[in-house]
N, C-alpha and C positions, 0 to 999 in steps of 0.2 A: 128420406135418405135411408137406404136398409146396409147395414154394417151388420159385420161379424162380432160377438162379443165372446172374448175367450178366458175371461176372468170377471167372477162374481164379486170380487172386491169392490168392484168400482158399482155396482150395481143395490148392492147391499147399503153403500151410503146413503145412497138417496133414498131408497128403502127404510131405512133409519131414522131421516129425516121426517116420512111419511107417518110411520109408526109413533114418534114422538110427539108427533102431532096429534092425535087421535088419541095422545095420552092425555086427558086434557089435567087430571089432578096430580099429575106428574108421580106416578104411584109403581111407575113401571108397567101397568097393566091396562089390557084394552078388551071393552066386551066383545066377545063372540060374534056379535052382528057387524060390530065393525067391520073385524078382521074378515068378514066372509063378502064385504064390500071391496075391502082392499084387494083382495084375493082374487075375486074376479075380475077387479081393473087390470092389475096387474096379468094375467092371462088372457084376456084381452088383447092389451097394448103389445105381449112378445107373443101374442098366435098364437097361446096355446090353449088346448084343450081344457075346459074351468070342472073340475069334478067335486060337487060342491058334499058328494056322501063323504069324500076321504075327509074335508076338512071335520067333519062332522065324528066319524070315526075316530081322527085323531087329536078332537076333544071329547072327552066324555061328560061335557057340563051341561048345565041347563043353557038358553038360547041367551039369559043376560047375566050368567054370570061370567064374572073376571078372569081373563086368560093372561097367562105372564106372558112376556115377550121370550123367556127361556125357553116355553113349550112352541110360542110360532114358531122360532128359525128355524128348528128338525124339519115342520111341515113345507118351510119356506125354500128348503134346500131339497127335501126328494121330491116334492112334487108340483116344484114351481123352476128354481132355479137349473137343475140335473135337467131338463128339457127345453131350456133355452136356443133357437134357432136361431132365425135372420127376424129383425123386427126393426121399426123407428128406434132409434135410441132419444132421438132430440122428444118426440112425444111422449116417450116412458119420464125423460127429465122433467118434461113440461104438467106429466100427472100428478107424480110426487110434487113437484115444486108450489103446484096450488093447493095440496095439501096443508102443505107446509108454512108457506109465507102469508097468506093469513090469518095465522094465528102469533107468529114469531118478525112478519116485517113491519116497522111502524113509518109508513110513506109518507107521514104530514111533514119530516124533516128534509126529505130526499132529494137532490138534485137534479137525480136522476131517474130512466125510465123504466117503469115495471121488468121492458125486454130487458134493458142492461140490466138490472138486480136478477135474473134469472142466470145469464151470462154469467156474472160471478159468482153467482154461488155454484155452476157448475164447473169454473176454474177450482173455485173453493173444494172441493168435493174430489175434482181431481190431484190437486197438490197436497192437503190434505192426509197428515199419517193413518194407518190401519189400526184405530187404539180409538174406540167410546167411552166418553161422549168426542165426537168428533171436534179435534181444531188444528190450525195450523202452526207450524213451526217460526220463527224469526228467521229463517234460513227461506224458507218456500217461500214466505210474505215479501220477502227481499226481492225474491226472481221472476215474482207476478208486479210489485210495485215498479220494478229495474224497466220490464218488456212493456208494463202500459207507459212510462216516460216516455222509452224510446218510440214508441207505436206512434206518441205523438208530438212527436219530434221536441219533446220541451230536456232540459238538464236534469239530471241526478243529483240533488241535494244530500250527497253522505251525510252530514251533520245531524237535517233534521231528523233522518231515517235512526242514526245513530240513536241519539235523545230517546225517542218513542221507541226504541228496542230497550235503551236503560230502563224506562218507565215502567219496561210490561215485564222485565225481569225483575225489579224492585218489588212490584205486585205477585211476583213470582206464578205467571196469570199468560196463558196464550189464547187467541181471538179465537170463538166462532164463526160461522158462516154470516150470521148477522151483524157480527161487530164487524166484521171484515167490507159488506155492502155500507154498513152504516159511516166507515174509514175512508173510504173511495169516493162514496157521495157526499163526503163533509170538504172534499176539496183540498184537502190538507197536504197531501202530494202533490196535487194538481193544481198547484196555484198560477195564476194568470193564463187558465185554459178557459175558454166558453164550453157551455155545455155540448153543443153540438161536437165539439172535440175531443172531449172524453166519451162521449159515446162513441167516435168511432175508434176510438185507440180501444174500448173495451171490445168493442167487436172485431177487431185486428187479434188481438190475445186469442179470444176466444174461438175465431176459426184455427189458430195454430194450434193450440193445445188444445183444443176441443174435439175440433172437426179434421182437424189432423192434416191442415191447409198450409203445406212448407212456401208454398209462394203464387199467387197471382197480378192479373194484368190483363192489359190490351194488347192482344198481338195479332198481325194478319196473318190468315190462314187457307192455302191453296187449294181449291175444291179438287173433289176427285172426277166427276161428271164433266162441271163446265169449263174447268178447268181457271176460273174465275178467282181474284182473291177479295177476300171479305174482313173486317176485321172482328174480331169474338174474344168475348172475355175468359180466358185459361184461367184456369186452378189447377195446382198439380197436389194431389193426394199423394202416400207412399207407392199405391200400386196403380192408379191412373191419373191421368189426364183428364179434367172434365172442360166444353169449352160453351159458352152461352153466347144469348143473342146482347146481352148491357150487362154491368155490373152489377143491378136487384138478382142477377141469376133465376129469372122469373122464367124463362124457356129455354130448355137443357139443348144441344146443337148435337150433340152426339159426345164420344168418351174414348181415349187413347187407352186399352188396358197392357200397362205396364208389366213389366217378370224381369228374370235374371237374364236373358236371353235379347232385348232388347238394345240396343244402342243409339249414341245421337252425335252429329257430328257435324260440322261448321259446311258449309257450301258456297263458294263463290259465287259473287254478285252474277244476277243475269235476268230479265225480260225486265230491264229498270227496278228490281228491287233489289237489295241490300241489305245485308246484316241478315242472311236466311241462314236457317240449319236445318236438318234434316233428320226425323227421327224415323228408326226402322222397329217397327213390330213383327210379334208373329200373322205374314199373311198379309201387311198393310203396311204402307207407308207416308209417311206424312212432311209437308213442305210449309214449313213458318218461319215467318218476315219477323225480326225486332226491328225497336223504332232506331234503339244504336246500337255501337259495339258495347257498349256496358251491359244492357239487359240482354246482349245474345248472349253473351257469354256467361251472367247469373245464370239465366235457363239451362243452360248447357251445362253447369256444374248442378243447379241443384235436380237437374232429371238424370245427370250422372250418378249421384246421390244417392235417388229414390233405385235404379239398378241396382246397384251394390249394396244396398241394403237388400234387396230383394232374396238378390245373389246370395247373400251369406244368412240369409233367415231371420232377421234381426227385426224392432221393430223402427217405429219412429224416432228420430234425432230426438227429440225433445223429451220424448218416453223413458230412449236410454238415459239420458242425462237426467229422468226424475229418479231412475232405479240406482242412479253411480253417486247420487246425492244421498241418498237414503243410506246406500252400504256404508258411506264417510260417515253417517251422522251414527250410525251403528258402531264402525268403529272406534269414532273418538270416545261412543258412552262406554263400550269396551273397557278402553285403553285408563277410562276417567274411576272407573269401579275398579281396574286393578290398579290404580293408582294408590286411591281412597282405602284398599287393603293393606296394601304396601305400607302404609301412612300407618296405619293403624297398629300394624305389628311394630314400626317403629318408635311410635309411642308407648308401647306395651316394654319395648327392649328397655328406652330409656326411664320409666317409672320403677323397674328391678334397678336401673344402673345407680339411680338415685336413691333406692331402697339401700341397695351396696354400699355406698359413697354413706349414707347416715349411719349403719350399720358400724361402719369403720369408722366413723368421727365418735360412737357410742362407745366402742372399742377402747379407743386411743386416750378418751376422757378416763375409763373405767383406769387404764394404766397409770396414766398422772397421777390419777387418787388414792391408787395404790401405794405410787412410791413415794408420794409426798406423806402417808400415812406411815409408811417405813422410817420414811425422815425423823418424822414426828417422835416415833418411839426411838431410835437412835440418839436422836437428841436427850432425848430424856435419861436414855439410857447413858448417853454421856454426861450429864448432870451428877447424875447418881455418882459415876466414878470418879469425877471432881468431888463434890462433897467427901468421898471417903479418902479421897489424895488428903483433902486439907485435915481430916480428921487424924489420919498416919505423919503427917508431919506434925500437929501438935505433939502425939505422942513417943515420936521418934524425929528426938531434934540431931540425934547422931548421922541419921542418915537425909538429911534436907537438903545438901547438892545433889546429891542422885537425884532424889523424888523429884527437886526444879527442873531437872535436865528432862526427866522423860517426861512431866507435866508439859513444859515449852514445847517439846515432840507431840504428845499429842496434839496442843494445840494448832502446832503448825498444821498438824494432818486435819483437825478438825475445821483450820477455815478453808483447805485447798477443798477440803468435800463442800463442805456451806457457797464454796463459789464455785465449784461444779455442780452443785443444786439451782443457783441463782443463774448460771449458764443455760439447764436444760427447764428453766422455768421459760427463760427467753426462747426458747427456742420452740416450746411447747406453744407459747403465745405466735409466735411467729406461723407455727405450722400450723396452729386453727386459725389467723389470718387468710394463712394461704390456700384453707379449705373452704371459707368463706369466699375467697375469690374465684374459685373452682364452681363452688356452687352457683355463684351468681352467671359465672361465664356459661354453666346448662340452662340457666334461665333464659341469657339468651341464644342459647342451640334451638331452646324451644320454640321460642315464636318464628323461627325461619325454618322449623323440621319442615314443612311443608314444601322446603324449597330443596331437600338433601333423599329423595327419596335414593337415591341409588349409593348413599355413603352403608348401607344395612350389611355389608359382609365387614366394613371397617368397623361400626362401632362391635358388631360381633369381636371380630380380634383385639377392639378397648378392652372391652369386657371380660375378657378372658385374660388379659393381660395383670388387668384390675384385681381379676380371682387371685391371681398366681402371688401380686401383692399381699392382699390380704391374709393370704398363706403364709406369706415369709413374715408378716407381721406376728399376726399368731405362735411360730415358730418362733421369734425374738421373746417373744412376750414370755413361753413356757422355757424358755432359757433363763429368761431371769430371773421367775418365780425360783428354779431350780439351785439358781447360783445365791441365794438369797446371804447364804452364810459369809460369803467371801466379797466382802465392800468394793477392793477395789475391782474382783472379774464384774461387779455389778456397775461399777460406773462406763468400764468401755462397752459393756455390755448394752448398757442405756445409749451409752454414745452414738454405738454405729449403730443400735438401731434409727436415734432421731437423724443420722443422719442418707440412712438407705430412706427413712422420708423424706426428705428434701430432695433427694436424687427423685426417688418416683415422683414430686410434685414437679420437676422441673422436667420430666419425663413424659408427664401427664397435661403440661405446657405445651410442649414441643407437638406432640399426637394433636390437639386441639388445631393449631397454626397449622399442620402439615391436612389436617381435613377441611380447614379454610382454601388451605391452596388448592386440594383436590374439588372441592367443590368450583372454586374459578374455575378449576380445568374445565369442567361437566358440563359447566354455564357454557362457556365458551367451544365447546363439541357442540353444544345445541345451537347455539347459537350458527354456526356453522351448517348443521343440519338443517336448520331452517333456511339458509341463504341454498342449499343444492336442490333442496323442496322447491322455491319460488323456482329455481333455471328450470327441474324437471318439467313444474307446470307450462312454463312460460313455452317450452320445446312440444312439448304435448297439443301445448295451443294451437301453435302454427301449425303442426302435422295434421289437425283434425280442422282445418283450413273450411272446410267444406259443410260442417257442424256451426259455423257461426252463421249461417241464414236462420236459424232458428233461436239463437242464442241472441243474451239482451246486447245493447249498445257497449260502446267503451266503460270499463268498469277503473275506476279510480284504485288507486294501489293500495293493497291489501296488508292486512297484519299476519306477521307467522309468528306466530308465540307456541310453547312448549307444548299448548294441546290442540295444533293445527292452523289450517289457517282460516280466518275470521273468526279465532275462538273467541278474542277479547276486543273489545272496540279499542280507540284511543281513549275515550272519556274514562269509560272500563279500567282501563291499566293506571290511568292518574289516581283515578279513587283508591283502588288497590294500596298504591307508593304510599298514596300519602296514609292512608292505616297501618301500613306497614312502619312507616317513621314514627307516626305517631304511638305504637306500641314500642319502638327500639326507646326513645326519648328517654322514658322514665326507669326505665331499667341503665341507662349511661348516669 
């Protein structure tokens, strides 16, 4: 089979494959003589021309020393891959593959056959990210595991697929080419298939995604000569038609070549056959019998299909849909790093806000201690002036109703101060209560930040709000230093400052509750967003009506969580809840 190949991505895997095999000390590096083996296979098997002085040129070492794999690819790319024509592809797989599997398959376990282990490793190889050492995604494994159930007719076990995706994520660990043959052939998907039936569902995959087989069959076909009908096994490729004598496809019958230009259309019954439609080429036209209206009418949408892709220069259904998978998986890792940004300034915000908040409890201590130091000597100082009252009334008994009257006077004024001390004592305890509960309530801000990424311009305006507090603290504070002389501006002075605290902590209440609510809100916007995601999908589906011949079976219904859909399994989301309570717990 001679194909076009128009990208060295896919070529360079298995190349890869080859090369690390031939690594045998796993050192990265491969002697000279190898690589001048490989080289000519490889030139070889894609027709070209083998110029064995450049590889020679383009090492300058002795014949067995060590060449890194850094210096092959330059060679591997000007003067192997840049002159790539028309060649077998299935034989350049099957070069590499015996390279390879040799050394990395271990077949005493295997279920299955040599062929099929080749098969998938070249699905493998296909689905497969662009990122060495090569492996697969939980996303790809899903869509090759999904299409061989379907291939062969058995059900889709979410569950256990779920399980063994938590598994290899806990292991923090995506499969090989090897682990992936070794997954397949253990049966573990495939349960209550015989072998014979997983072989042929892997060779079902593997004409589709491989060989780029959107659908065949048996259909009769009207000669041009004898005008005779015969019946012949069709394959439809993206740009033809091929049609054979059986299903082995052991003798090729001739080839329908497909273009934009091309159309097919339904034909009423007539010389006794039924279910005909009629395709028109350039130059040629062609007259085929289905067995019913069902598969005339398949054929008829998926060689509608193959035109219109033709038509707008696109490649294969199943190709596009590996490239629109890839750009999702791009964008969600996107979307997942500026999140983890996001996160991270937000913790940086709240570590100053908490700096703030101690800075102001450090503050507000230092004031106390101040004025209870003030007290202190006050008191003292009022001692003093008691002692010398009693002294003056021993020696001036003439005047001892006066002295009792303003003696009584002070005292009066002395306990109304000592219980506006004992007031802003309470109230001082009160308010590092209330700081205390502030605090705790950031602790637990903390462990759900991960859930508030988009509250980052509100706590900016906390914070600045916070400032603008601390300021008018400050400002109360060098007001009283100031008024130090005058007792009573000093008590309202104390007063309304303790009590613009209580207002900012009931302030600082309020702001907390109203970013809980905003937060509900957000939830509930996503939450939202996620149900118009599922309609879009769901609308998308049926319009591309004609992309599900290539596409797996019925797919069970999916999760949409915040970062897309199938970010989180079910199991996934329960482990999460419950760490999540279990970190809230101990902080209630």
């Amino acid at each position: 089979m001679v194909v076009h190949i128009f990208h060295t991505s896919e070529l360079l895997k298995s190349i890869w494959h080859a090369f690390t095999a031939l690594d045998v000390d796993k050192s990265g590096k491969v002697s000279k003589s190898q690589l001048k083996v490989l080289s000519y296979n490889l030139c070889t098997l894609m027709k070209i021309p083998h110029d064995p002085v450049a590889l020679e040129e383009h090492f300058k070492d002795d014949d067995e020393g060590p060449v890194s794999n850094q210096g092959y690819m330059p060679y591997l790319n000007t003067f192997i891959l840049d002159k790539v024509g028309e060649f077998d592809r299935q034989d350049f797989d099957r070069m590499c593959w015996t390279l390879c599997a040799r050394k990395n398959l271990d077949r005493s376990n295997l279920l299955i056959s040599d062929d099929d282990a080749f098969k998938i490793w070249c699905i493998f190889n296909f689905l497969c990210e662009d990122r060495y050492p090569l492996s697969i995604v939980s996303e790809e494994m899903e869509y090759f595991l999904r299409k061989l159930t379907d291939s062969m007719g058995g059900s889709w076990v979410e569950e256990r697929f779920e399980d063994y995706k938590l598994e290899l994520q806990t292991q923090g660990r995506s499969l090989s080419a090897w682990e992936l043959i070794t997954l397949v052939a253990s049966g573990h998907f495939s349960k209550g298939m015989d072998r014979q039936t997983l072989s042929m569902g892997i060779n079902e995959v593997y004409h589709e995604l491989i060989l780029d087989v959107l659908k065949q069959g048996y259909i009769m076909k009207k000669g041009h000569k004898r005008k005779n009908w015969t019946e012949r096994w069709f394959v439809l490729k993206p740009t033809s038609i091929s049609y054979y004598m059986g299903e082995d496809m052991a003798e090729k019958k001739g080839d329908i070549q497909l273009d934009g230009n091309c159309c097919v259309e339904p034909l009423p019954d007539k010389e006794g056959k039924k279910c005909l439609l009629f395709i028109k080429c350039a130059g040629k036209s062609y007259e085929i019998s289905a067995s019913d209206k069902k598969r005339k009418q398949e054929w008829i949408q998926a060689i509608q299909t193959c035109v219109s892709l033709l038509r707008l220069g696109l490649p294969a259904p199943h190709r596009e849909a590996r490239l629109r998978r890839r750009e999702q998986r791009g964008r969600l890792q996107a979307e997942q790093e500026d999140l983890e940004a996001r996160m991270k300034e937000l913790t940086a915000a709240n570590d100053t806000k908490q700096q703030e908040l101690e800075a102001m409890r450090k503050a507000l201590e230092e004031a106390a201690a101040r004025a209870a130091e003030e007290e202190r000597r006050r008191l003292q100082t009022q001692t003093e002036l008691q002692d010398r009252y009693r002294t003056d009334l021993e020696r001036e008994k003439t005047v001892r109703q006066q002295m009792e009257e303003q003696v009584a006077l002070k005292s009066s004024e002395l306990e109304q101060y000592l219980q506006r001390v004992r007031e802003l004592e309470d109230m001082y305890h009160r308010l590092e209560d209330a700081l205390e509960e502030e605090r705790a309530a950031r602790q637990d801000e903390e462990t759900v930040r991960r859930l508030q990424a988009r509250l980052l311009e509100e706590e900016s305006t906390k914070r600045e709000e916070l400032e603008k507090i601390h300021l008018r603290q400050q400002r109360a504070i060098s007001e009283t230093e100031a008024e130090k002389k005058e007792l009573e501006k000093e008590r309202r002075a104390k007063d309304s400052a303790l009590q613009d605290a209580m207002q900012q902590l009931e302030h600082l209440e309020s702001e907390r509750q109203g970013a809980l609510e905003q937060y509900q809100a957000v939830t509930k916007k996503l939450e939202d967003a996620a149900n118009n995601t599922r309609t879009w999908k769901h609308k998308v589906a049926e319009h591309e009506g004609l992309v599900r011949l290539i596409q797996p079976g019925n797919k069970g219904p999916q999760r949409i969580t915040n970062w897309g859909p199938a970010a989180f399994s079910e199991v996934e989301l329960s482990v999460r809840e419950k760490e999540w309570q279990d970190r809230k717990r101990p902080a209630q």
